[in-house]
ROLUM-636481 format. One record per residue: residue number from 1; residue in three letters; x, y, z of N, C-alpha, C in turn. Coordinates in pm, whole numbers, plus 50000, padded with zeros to 5 digits. Layout:
N
PT  pos  code    n.X    n.Y    n.Z   ca.X   ca.Y   ca.Z    c.X    c.Y    c.Z
PT  NUM   ALA      X      Y      Z      X      Y      Z      X      Y      Z
...
//
This chain:
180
PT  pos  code    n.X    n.Y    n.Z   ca.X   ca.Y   ca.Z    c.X    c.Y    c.Z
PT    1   UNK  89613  47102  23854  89695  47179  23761  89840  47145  23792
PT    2   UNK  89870  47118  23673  90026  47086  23706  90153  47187  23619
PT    3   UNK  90265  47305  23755  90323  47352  23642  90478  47329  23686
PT    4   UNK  90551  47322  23566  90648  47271  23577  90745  47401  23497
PT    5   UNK  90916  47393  23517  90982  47522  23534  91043  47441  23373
PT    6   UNK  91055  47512  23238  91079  47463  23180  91264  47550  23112
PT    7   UNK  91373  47491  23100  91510  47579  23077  91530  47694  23172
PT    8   UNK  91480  47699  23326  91497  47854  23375  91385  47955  23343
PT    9   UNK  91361  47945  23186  91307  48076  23104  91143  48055  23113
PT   10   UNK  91093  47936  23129  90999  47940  23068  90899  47835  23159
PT   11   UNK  90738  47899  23171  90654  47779  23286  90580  47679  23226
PT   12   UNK  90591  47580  23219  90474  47527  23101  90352  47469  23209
PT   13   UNK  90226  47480  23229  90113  47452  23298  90028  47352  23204
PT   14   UNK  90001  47275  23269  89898  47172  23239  89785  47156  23326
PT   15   UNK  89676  47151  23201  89574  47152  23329  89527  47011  23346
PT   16   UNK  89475  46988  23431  89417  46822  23487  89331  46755  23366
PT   17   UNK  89299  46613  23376  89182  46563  23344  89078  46625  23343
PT   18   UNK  88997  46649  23252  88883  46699  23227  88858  46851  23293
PT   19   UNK  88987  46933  23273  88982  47046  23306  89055  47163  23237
PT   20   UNK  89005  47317  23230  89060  47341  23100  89108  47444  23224
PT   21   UNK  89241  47533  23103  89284  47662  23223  89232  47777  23177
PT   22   UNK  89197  47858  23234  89098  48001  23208  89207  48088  23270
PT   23   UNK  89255  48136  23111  89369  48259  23086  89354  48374  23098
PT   24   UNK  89220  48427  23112  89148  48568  23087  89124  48575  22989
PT   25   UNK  89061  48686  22961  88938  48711  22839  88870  48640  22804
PT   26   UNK  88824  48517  22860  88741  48432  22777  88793  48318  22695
PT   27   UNK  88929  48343  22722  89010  48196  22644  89067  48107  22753
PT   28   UNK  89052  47983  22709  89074  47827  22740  89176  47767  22675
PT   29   UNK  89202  47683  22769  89323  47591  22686  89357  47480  22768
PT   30   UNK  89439  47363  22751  89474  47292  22858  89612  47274  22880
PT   31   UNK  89673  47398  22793  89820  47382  22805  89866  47515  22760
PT   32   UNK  89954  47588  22893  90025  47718  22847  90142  47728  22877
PT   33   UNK  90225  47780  22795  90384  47796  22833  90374  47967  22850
PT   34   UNK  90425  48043  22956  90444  48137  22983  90607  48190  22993
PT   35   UNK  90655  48338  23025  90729  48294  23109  90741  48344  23254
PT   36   UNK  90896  48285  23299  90900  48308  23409  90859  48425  23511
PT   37   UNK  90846  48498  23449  90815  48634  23514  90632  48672  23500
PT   38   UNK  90585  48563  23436  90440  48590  23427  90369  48539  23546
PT   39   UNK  90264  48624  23605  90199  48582  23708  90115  48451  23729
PT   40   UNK  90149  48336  23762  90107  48230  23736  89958  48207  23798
PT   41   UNK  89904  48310  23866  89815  48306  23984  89707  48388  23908
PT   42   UNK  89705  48444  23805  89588  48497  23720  89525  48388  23642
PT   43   UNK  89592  48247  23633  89513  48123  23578  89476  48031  23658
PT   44   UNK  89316  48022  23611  89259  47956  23701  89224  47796  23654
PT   45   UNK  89195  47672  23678  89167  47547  23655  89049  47547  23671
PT   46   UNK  88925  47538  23577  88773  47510  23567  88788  47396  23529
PT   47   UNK  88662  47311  23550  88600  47220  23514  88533  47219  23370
PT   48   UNK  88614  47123  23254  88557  47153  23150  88419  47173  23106
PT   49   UNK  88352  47090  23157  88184  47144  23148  88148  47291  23185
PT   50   UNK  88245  47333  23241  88165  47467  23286  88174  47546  23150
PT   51   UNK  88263  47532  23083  88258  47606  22985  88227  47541  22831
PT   52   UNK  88171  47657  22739  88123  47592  22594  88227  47554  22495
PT   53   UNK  88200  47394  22506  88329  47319  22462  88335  47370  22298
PT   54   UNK  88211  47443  22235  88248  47468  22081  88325  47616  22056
PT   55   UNK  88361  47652  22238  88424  47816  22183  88580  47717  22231
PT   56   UNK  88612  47644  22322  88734  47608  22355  88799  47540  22225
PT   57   UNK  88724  47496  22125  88743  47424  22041  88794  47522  21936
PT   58   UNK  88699  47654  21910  88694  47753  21791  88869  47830  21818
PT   59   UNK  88883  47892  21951  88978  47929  21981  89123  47840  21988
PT   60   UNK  89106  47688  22042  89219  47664  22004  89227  47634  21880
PT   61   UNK  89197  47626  21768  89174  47606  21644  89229  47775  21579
PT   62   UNK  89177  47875  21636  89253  47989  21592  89378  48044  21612
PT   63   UNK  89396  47938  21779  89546  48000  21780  89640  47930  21726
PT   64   UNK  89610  47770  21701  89715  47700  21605  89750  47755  21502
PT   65   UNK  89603  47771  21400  89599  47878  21293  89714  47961  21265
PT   66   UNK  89707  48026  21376  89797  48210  21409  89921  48109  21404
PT   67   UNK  89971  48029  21488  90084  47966  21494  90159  47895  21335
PT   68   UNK  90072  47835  21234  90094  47789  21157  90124  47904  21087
PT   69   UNK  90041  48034  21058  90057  48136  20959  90203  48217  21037
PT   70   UNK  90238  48203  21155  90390  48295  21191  90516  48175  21120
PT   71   UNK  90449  48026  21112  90601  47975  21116  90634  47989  20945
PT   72   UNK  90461  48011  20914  90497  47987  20717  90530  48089  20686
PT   73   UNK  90563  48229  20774  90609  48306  20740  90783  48353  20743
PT   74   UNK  90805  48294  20876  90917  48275  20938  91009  48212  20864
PT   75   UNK  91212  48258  20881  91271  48177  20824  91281  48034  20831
PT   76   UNK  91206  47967  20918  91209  47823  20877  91156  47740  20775
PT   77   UNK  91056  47849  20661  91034  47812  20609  91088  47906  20462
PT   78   UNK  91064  48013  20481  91144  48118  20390  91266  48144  20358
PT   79   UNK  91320  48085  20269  91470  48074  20295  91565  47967  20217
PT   80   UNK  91634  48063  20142  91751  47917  20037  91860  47953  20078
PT   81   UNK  91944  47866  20060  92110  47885  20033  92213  47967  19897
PT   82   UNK  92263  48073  19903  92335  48080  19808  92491  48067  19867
PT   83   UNK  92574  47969  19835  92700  47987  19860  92703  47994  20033
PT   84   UNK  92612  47935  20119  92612  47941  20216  92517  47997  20328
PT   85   UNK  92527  48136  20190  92406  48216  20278  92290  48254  20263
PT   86   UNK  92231  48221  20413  92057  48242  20388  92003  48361  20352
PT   87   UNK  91898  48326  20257  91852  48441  20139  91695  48379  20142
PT   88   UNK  91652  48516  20097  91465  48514  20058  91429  48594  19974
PT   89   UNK  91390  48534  19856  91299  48646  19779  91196  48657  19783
PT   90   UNK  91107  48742  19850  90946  48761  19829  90929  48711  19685
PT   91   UNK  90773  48705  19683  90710  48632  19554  90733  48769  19446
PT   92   UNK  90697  48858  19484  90662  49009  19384  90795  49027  19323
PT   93   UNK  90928  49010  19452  91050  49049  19370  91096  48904  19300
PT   94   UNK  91107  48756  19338  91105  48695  19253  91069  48739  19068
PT   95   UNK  90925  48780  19100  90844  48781  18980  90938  48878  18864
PT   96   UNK  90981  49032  18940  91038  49133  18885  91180  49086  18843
PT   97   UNK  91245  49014  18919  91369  48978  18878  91364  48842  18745
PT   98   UNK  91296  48773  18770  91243  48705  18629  91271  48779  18498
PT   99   UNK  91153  48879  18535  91139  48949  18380  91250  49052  18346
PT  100   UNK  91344  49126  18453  91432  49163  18416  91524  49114  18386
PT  101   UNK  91522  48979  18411  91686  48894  18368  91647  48877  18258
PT  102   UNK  91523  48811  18187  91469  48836  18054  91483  48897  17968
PT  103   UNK  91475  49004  17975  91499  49148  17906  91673  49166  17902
PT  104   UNK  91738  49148  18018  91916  49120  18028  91920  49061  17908
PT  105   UNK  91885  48917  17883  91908  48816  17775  91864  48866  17669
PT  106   UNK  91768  48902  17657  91737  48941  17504  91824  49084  17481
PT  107   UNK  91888  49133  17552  91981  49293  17494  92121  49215  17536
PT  108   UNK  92150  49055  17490  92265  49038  17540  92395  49032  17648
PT  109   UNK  92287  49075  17758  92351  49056  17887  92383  48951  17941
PT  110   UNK  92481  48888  17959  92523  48796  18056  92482  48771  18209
PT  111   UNK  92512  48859  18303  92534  48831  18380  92420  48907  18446
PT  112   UNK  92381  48883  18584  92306  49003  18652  92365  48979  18788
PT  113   UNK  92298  49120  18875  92331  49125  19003  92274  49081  19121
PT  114   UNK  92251  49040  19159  92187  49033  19259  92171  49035  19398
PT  115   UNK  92099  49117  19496  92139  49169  19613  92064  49111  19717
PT  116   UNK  92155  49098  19841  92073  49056  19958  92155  49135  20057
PT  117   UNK  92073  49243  20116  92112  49390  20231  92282  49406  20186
PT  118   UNK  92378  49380  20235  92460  49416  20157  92592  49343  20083
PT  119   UNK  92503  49175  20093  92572  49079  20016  92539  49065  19851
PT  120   UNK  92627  49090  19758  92638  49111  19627  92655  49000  19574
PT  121   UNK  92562  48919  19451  92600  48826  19380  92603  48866  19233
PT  122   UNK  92689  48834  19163  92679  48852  19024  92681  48739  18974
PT  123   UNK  92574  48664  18918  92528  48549  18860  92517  48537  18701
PT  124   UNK  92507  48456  18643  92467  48432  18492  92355  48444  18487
PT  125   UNK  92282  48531  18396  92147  48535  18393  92061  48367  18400
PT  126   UNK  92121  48320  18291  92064  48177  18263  92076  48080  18402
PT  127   UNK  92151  48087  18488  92172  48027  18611  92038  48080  18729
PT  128   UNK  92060  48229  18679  91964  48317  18805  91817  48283  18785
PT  129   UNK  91763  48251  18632  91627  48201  18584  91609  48053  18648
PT  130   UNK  91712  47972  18640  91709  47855  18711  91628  47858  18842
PT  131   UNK  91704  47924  18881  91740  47888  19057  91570  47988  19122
PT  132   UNK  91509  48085  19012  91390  48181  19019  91318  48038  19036
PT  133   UNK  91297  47962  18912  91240  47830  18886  91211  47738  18996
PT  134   UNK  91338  47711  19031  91331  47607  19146  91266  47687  19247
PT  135   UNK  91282  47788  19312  91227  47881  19398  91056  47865  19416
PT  136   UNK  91027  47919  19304  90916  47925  19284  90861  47792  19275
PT  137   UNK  90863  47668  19294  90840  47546  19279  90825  47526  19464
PT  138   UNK  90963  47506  19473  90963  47538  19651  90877  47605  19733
PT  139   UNK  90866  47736  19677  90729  47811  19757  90604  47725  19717
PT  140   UNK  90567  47706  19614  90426  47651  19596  90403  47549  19702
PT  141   UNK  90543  47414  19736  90535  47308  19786  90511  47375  19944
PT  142   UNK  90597  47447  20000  90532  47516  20075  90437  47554  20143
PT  143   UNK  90358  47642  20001  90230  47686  20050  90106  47551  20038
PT  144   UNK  90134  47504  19987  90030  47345  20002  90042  47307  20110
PT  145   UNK  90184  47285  20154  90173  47202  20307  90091  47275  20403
PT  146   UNK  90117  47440  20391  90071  47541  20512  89916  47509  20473
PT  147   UNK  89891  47519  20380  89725  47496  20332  89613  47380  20379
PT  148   UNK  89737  47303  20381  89710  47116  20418  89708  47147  20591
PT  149   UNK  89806  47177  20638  89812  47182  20785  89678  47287  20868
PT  150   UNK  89673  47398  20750  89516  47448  20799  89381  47367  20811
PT  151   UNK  89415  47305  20712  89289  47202  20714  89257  47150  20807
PT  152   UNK  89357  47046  20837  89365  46952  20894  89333  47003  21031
PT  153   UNK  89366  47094  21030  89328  47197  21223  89213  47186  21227
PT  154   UNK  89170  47254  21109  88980  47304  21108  88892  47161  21109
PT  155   UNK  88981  47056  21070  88859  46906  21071  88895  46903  21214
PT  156   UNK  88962  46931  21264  88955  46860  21395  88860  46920  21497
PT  157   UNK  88804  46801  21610  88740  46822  21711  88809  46821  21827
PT  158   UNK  88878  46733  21855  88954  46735  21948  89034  46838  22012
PT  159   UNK  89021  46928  22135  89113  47002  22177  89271  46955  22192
PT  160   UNK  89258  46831  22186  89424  46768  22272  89452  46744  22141
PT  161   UNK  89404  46752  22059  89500  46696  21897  89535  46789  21838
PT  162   UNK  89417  46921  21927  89453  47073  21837  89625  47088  21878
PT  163   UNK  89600  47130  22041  89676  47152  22080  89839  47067  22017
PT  164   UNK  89803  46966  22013  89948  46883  22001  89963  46869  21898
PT  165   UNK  89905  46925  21757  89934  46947  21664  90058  46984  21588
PT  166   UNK  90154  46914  21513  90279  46951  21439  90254  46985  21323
PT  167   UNK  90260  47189  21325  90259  47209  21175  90381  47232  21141
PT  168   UNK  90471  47194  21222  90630  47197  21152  90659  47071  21079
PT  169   UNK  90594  46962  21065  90636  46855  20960  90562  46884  20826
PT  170   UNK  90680  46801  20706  90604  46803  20582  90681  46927  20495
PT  171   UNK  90731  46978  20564  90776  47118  20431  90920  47061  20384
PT  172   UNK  90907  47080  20256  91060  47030  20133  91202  47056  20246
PT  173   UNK  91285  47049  20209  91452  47081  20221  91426  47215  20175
PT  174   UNK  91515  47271  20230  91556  47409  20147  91642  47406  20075
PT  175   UNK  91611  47475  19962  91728  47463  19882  91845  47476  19867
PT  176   UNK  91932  47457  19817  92086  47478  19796  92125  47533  19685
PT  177   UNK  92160  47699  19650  92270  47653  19546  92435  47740  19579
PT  178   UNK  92548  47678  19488  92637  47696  19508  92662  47755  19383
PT  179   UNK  92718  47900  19379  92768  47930  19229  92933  48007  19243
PT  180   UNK  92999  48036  19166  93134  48069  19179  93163  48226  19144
//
């Protein structure tokens, strides 16, 4: 077992050739980052045969999973530019602000408001339908990649490919817009 001190903050452990680390409860892995203050002496180094390589497999496969579903949730993926600043519309309020800028336009409204906690934009309706548009295009591309990157977990057999798995590649630019 090899562990090494990673920024001060943090331990990262590797376990040997053909050996997995037994974390408690019944979960395996061959690679944990803890931190510093975690008891390093509650993980033990087994011999991979000792244990059933289709639960080491099921579990790391669930925790990538868990990992992929926090980052597609997370602002690294949630998240445009207006004028600088980072903004998110859930899908539901997307949807609602659509049809109310709609309704703006057809009773002749110009302009609408739009809020993020307590940054105020007042936009052109016809600009704000845009930018809903592109949004909603962006999320879809999004949610394909997160969809694609699930997959691709679940074909796999390999523990070391689970593990070293990048579901941070593949998602669009975030968008940009700039309005006055």
């Amino acid at each position: 077992m090899k562990i090494q001190t990673k920024q001060g903050e943090l331990i990262e452990i590797f376990a040997d050739k053909n050996k997995v680390l037994d974390i408690g409860d019944g979960e395996y892995c061959t690679y944990v980052c803890v931190p510093t203050s975690f008891d390093t002496s509650t993980i033990k180094e087994i011999p991979i045969e000792d244990v059933d390589e289709n639960n080491i497999i099921y579990q790391a496969k669930q925790k990538k999973i868990e990992q992929i579903n926090m980052y597609d949730i997370s602002t690294n993926v949630n998240g445009f530019y207006v004028n600088g600043n980072h903004l998110w519309i859930p899908r539901e309020t997307r949807v609602s602000l659509q049809n109310s800028t709609e309704i703006l336009m057809k009773n002749d409204i110009k302009n609408v408001t739009l809020w993020e906690g307590t940054m105020k934009f007042v936009l052109p309706c016809d600009l704000l339908l845009h930018m809903l548009d592109e949004l909603e295009i962006y999320a879809l591309q999004c949610f394909n990649i997160t969809a694609e990157h699930k997959a691709n977990i679940m074909e796999m057999t390999d523990i070391s490919d689970i593990e070293k798995y990048d579901y941070t590649i593949g998602y669009p630019e975030k968008l940009t817009f700039n309005v006055d």
